[in-house]
N, C-alpha and C positions, 0 to 999 in steps of 0.2 A: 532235526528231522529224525522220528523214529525209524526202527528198520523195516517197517512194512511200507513205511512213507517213501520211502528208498528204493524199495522193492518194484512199487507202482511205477515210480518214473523213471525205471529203467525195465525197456521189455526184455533184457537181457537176464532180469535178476529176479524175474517174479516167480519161475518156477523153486529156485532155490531158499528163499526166506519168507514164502508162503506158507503155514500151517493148518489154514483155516479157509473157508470158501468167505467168511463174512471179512476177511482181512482184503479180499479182492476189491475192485472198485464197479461200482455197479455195470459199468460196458467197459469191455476189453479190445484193444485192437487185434488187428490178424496176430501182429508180430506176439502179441501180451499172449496170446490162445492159444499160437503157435508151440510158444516157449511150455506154458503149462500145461499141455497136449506132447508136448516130446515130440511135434511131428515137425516138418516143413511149411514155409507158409504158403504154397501153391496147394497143398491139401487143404488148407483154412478156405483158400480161394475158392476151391472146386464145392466143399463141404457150403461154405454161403451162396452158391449158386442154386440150393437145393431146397426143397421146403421144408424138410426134416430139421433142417440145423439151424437154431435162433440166432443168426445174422440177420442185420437191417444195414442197408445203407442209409446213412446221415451225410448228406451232403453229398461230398466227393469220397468220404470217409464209409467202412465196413467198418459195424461196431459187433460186438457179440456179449450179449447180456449173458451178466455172470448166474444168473439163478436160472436161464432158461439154458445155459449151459450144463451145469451141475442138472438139471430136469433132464436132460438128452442123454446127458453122459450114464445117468443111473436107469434108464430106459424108459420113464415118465414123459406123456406125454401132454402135462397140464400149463407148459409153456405153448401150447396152440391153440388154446381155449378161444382167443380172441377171434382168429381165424376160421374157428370151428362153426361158428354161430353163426359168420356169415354164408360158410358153406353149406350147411344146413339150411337156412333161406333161400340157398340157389338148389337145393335139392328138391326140396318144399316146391318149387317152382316148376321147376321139373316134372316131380310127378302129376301136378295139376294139368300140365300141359299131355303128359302123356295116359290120363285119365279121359280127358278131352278129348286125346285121340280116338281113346277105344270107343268111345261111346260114339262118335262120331261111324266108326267102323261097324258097329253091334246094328247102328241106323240103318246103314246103308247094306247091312246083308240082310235085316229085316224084310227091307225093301223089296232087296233081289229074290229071294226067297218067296215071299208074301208072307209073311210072319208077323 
């Protein structure tokens, strides 16, 4: 087993024979993110609570994808692209509805008016 293979299945050992983000394995656990983060794993916890931070829960399991980490960490926001699109759909949505609104409002002071 090589030293980055090593490295991976120990989350104790990833941040120290790590040199490379492509040496990572494509999702990380708390503890693996923790370690390569220098922080706590209750900061991992609170950080995947949040929409900012590319955590997914699989299963019972919080993963943390290694490229949408490295995207976060350098201040890139091209790991929520997926997200983006459907928000924008519910935007789009939105302002149809509140298009509808006004017109509906512009009617009704026409109305009141006689306009």
């Amino acid at each position: 087993m090589n030293q980055a293979a090593k490295a991976i299945s120990d989350p104790k050992m990833i941040a120290k024979n790590i040199s490379n983000w492509d040496d990572l394995p494509l999702f990380l656990t708390v503890e693996q993110t923790a370690q390569l983060m220098q922080c706590g794993t209750a900061h991992i916890y609170n950080l995947a609570r949040t929409k900012d931070f590319p955590a997914r829960r699989m299963t019972k399991t919080i993963v943390v994808s290694r490229d949408g980490l490295r995207q976060w960490a350098e201040g890139d926001e091209k790991w929520k692209q997926s997200i983006t699109i459907w928000q924008w759909q519910n935007i789009l949505q939105q302002m149809q509805r509140m298009g509808e609104l006004l017109e509906r409002i512009e009617k009704s002071r026409n109305l009141y008016t006689g306009t």
